[in-house]
C-alpha positions as CSV (number, residue, x, y, z in Angstrom):
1,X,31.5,121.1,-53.7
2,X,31.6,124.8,-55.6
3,X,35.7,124.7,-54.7
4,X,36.3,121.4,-55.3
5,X,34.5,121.7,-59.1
6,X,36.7,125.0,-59.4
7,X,40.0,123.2,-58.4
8,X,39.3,120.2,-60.9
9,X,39.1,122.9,-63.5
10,X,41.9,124.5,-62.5
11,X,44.1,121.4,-62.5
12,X,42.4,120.6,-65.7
13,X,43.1,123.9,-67.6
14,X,47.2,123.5,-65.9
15,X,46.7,120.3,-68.5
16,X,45.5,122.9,-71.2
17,X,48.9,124.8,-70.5
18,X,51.3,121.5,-70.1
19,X,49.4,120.7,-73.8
20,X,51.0,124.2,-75.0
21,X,54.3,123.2,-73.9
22,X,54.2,119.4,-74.9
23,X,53.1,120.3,-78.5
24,X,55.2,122.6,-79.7
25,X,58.3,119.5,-79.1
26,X,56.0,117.3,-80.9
27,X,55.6,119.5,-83.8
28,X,59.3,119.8,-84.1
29,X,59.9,116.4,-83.6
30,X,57.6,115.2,-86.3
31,X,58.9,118.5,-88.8
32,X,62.3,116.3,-88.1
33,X,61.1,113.0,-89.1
34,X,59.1,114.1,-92.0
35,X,61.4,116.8,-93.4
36,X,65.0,116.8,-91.7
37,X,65.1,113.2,-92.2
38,X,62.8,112.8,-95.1
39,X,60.9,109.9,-93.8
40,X,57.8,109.7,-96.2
41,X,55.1,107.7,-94.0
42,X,53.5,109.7,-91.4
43,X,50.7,107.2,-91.0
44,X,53.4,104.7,-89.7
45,X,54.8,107.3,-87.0
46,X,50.7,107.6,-85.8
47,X,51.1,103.6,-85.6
48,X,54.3,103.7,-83.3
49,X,53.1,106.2,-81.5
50,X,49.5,104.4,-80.5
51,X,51.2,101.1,-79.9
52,X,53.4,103.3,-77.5
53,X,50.7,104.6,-75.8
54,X,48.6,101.3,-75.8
55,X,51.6,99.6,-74.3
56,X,52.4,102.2,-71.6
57,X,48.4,102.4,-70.5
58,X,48.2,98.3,-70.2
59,X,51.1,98.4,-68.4
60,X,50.2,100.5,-65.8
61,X,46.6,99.3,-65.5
62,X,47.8,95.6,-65.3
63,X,50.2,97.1,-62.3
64,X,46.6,98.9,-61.2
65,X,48.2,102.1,-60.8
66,X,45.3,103.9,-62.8
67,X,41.8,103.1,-63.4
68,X,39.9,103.5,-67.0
69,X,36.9,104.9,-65.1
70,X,36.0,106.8,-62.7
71,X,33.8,104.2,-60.5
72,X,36.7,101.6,-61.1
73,X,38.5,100.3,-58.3
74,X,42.3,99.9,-58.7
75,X,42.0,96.7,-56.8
76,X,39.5,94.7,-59.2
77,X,40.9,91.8,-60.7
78,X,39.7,92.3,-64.2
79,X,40.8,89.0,-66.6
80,X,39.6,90.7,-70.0
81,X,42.5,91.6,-72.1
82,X,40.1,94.8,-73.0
83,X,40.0,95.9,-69.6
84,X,36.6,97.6,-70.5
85,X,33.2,95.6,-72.1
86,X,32.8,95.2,-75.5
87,X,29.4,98.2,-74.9
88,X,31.9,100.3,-74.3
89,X,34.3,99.9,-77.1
90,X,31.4,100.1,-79.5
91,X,30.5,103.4,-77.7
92,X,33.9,105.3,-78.4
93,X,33.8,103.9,-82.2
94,X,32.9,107.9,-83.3
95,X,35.7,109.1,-81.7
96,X,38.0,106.6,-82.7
97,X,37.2,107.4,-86.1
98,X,37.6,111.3,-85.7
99,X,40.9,110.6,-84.2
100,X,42.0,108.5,-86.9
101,X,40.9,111.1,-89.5
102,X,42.6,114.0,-86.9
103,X,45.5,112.0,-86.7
104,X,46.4,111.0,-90.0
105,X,45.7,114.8,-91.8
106,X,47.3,117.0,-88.6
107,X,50.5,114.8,-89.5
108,X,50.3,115.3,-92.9
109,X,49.6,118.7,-92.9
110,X,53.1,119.6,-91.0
111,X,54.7,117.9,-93.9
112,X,54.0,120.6,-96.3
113,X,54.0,124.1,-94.5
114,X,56.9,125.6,-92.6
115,X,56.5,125.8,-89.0
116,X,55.9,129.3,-88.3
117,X,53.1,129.3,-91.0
118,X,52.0,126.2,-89.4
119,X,51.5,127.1,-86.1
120,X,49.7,130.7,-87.3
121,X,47.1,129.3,-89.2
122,X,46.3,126.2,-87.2
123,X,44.9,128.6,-84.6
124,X,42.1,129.4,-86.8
125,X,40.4,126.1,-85.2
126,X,39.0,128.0,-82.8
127,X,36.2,129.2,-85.3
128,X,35.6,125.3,-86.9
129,X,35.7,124.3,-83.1
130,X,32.6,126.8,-81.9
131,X,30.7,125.8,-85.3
132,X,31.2,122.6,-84.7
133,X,29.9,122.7,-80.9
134,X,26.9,124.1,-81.8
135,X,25.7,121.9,-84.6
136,X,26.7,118.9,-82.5
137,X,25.5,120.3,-78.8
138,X,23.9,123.8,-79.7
139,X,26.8,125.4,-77.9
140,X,26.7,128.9,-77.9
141,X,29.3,131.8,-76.6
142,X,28.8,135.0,-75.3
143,X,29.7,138.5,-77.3
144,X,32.8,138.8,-75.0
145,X,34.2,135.4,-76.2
146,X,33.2,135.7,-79.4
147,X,35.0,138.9,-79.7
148,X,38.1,137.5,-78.4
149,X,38.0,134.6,-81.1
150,X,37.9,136.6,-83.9
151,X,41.0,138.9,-82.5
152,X,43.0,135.6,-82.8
153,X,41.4,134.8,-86.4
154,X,42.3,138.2,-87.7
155,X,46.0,138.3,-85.9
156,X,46.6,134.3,-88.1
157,X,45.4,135.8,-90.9
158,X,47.6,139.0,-90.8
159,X,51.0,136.8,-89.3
160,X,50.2,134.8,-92.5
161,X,49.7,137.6,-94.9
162,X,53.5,138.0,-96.3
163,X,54.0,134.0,-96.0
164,X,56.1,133.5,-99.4
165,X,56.3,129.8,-99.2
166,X,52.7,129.7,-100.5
167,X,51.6,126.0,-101.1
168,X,48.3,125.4,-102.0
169,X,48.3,121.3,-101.5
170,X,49.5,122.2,-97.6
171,X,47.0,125.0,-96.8
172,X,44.2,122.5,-97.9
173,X,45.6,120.0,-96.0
174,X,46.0,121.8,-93.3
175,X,42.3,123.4,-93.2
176,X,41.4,120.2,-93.2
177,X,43.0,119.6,-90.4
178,X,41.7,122.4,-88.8
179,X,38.1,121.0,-89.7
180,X,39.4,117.3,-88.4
181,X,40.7,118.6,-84.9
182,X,37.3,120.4,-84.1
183,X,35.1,117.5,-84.9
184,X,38.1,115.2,-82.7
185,X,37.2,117.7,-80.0
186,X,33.8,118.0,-79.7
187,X,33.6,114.2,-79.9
188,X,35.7,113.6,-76.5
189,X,33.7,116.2,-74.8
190,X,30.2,114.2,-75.8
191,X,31.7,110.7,-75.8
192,X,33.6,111.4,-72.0
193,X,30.5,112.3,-70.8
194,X,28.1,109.5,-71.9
195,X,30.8,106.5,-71.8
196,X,31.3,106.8,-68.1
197,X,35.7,106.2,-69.2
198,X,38.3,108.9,-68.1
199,X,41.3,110.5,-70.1
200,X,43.4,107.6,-69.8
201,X,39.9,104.8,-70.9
202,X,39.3,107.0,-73.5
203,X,42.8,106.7,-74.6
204,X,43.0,103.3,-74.7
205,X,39.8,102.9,-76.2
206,X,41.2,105.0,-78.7
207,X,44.1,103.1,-78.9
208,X,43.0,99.5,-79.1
209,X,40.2,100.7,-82.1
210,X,42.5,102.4,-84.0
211,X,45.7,100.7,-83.9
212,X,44.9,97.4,-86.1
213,X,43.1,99.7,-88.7
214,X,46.2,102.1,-89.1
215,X,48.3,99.0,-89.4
216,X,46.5,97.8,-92.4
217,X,46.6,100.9,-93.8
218,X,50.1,101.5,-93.4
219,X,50.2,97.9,-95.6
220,X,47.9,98.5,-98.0
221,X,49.5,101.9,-98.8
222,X,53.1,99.9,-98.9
223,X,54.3,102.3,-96.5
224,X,55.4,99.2,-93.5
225,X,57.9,98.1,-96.8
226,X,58.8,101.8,-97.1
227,X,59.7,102.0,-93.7
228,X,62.1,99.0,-93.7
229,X,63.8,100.1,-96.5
230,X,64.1,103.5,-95.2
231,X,68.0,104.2,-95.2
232,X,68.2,106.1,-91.7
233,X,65.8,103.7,-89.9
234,X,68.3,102.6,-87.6
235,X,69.9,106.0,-87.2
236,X,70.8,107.0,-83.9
237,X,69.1,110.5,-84.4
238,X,66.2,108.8,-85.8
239,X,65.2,106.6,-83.7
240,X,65.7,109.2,-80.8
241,X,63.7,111.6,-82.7
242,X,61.3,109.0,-83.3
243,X,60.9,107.5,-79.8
244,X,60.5,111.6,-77.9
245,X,57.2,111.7,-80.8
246,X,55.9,108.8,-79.5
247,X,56.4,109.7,-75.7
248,X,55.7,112.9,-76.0
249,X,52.1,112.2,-77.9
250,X,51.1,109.9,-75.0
251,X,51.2,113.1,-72.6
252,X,49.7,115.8,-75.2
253,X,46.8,112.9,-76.0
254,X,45.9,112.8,-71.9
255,X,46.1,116.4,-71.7
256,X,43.6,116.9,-74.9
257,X,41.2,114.7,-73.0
258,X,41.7,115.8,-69.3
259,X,41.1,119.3,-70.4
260,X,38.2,118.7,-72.9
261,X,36.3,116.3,-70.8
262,X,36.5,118.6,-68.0
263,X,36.4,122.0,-69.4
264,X,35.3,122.3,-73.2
265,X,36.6,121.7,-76.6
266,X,36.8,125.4,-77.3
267,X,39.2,125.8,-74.1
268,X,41.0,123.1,-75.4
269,X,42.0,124.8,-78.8
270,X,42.5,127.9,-76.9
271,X,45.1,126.9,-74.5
272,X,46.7,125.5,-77.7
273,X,47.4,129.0,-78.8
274,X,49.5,129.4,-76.0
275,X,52.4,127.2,-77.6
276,X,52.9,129.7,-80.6
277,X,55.9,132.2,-79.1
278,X,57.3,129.3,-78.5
279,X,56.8,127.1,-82.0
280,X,57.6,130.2,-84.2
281,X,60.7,131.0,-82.5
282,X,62.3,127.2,-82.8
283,X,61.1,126.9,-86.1
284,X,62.5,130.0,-87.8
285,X,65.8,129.0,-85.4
286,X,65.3,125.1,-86.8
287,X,63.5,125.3,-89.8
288,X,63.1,128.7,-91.3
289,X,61.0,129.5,-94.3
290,X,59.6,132.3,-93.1
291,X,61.4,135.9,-92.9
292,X,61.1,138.1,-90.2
293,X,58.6,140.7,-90.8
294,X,56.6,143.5,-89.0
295,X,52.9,141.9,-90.0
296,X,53.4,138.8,-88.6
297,X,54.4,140.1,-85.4
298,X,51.5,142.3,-85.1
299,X,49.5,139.3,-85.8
300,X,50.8,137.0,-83.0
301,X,50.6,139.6,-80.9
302,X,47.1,139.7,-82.0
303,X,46.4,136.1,-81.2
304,X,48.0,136.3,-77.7
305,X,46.1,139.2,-76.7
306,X,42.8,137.3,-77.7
307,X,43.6,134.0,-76.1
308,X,44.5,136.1,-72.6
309,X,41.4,138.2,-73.1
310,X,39.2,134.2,-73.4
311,X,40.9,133.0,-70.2
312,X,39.7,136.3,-68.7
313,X,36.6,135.8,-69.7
314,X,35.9,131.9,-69.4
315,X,37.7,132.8,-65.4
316,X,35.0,135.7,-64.5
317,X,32.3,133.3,-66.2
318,X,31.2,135.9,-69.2
C-alpha cells in the first residue's frame, strides 16, 4: 500500500511538472489575445474556454471513458444531464466561486504586466498559499521548507527590482491574483477530499456552476456585443490562438486538481515555479518589456534553487 501511495504521488507531482510546461503556452497565448491582438474581454475567453472543457468532459463521460468519481463505474447508465446529484453540486459551490474569482483576476492581471515581470512576481503565491492553508486547515511547514519559500520570495523580489515598466493598476491586479490563486488552491485540496469527485468531477462541477454565471456577466458588462464586433474575430490567427487557450486550459485545470488533491496546494504553486526559464525566455523573445539585466538573473536563479531545494525536502519527507 506504502508503494502504491508513493507512486500515485509520483504520477501526481509528473502532473505538477506537465502544469509547468502547459502554462507557460497558455500564458503566451492569452498575452496574444489580450495584447498582440488587442482583444479587450478576458472574461469572454474564461467563457470559451469552460464551455470547451464542459463539452470535452460530457463527451467523454457520455462515451464512459472516465468516471467523475472514484467509486463510479464506467458502465453505469446514469440518465441525469448532471452526471452527479444535485448534494453534490451544492457541495463544490465554494470552489466554484474561488475559481470564478481566480479565473477572472489571473486573466486580467496578464493584461497589464509584461511577461517576464509576470511570471517573477506570480511566484510569490507561495507565501499567500501557506497562509492561507493554515487559516483554512491549520497547515503548518517545517523550517527546511519554510526556508526554501522565502529563497524564492527574495529571488521575485530581486528579478523584479530594475522592472521599468512599473504599473501600479497591474501589480494590484496581479497581487490579487496571487491572493485569488491560493484561496482556489486550498479549496480543491478541502473540497476533493470531502465531495468524494476526482479531477475531472471537480472540473465539471466547476464547469457547469460557473459557466451560466460568466455568461451573464460577459452580457451585463456588454462584452458578448464587444466580442462580435471585434474586427479580428474571424482571423485565422485568432481563432487559432484562441482555440490552443481553450485546449490548453482543459489540461493545466486537470493537472491543478490531480496534483492538489493528491499532494497539496503548496506543491502545486511550487511545481508552478518550474515554468519560469521557460516563460521569461519567450516573452522577452515575444513580448519584451523587460531588459536584460544582472539582478534579475540572480533572482531566478534564486527562485530555482528554492523550488529544487522544496522537492528535496517534500521527497525526504522534512
Amino acid at each position: 500500500m506504502k508503494n502504491w501511495e508513493n507512486f500515485v504521488r509520483l504520477v501526481s507531482w509528473t502532473a505538477g511538472r506537465w502544469h509547468s510546461f502547459d502554462i507557460v503556452l497558455l500564458v503566451m497565448f492569452n498575452k496574444a489575445a489580450l495584447s498582440t491582438y488587442s482583444f479587450p474581454c478576458a472574461d469572454v475567453i474564461t467563457l470559451f474556454q469552460m464551455i470547451c472543457s464542459c463539452a470535452f468532459l460530457y463527451a467523454l463521460r457520455r462515451w464512459k471513458l472516465i468516471s467523475f468519481s472514484g467509486a463510479e463505474s464506467l458502465t453505469i447508465t446514469d440518465n441525469s444531464i448532471t452526471f452527479v446529484p444535485l448534494k453534490t453540486l451544492r457541495r463544490t459551490l465554494p470552489l466554484s466561486l474561488t475559481y470564478l474569482l481566480y479565473m477572472l483576476v489571473v486573466m486580467e492581471s496578464v493584461r497589464g504586466v509584461n511577461v517576464p515581470m509576470y511570471t517573477t512576481l506570480r511566484r510569490t503565491t507561495v507565501v499567500f498559499t501557506m497562509i492561507v492553508e493554515y487559516i483554512l486547515s491549520g497547515q503548518k511547514y517545517t523550517a527546511p521548507v519554510v526556508g526554501s519559500v522565502a529563497l524564492i520570495v527574495v529571488g521575485a523580489f530581486i528579478a523584479g527590482a530594475r522592472d521599468l515598466s512599473f504599473d501600479s493598476y497591474g501589480y494590484a491586479i496581479l497581487f490579487l491574483a496571487n491572493i485569488s490563486t491560493a484561496v482556489y488552491l486550498a479549496t480543491i485540496a478541502r473540497i476533493g477530499k470531502s465531495s468524494g469527485l476526482n479531477s475531472f468531477g471537480l472540473m465539471w462541477c466547476n464547469g457547469i456552476i460557473c459557466g451560466p454565471i460568466v455568461l451573464f456577466w460577459a452580457y451585463f458588462r456588454g462584452d458578448l456585443d464587444m466580442t462580435l464586433n471585434f474586427p479580428y474575430l474571424f482571423s485565422p490567427g485568432f481563432l487559432v490562438v484562441l482555440l490552443l487557450s481553450c485546449i490548453l486550459a482543459f489540461f493545466l485545470n486537470y493537472s491543478i486538481f490531480l496534483n492538489t488533491t493528491l499532494n497539496s496546494a503548496l506543491t502545486q504553486t511550487i511545481c508552478g515555479n518550474l515554468k519560469d526559464i521557460f516563460t521569461i525566455g519567450l516573452g522577452w523573445m515575444l513580448f519584451g518589456g523587460l531588459p536584460f539585466d544582472f539582478l534579475n538573473v540572480v533572482g531566478q536563479l534564486l527562485g530555482f534553487i528554492g523550488s529544487g531545494l522544496y522537492a528535496y525536502y517534500k521527497l525526504i519527507g522534512k
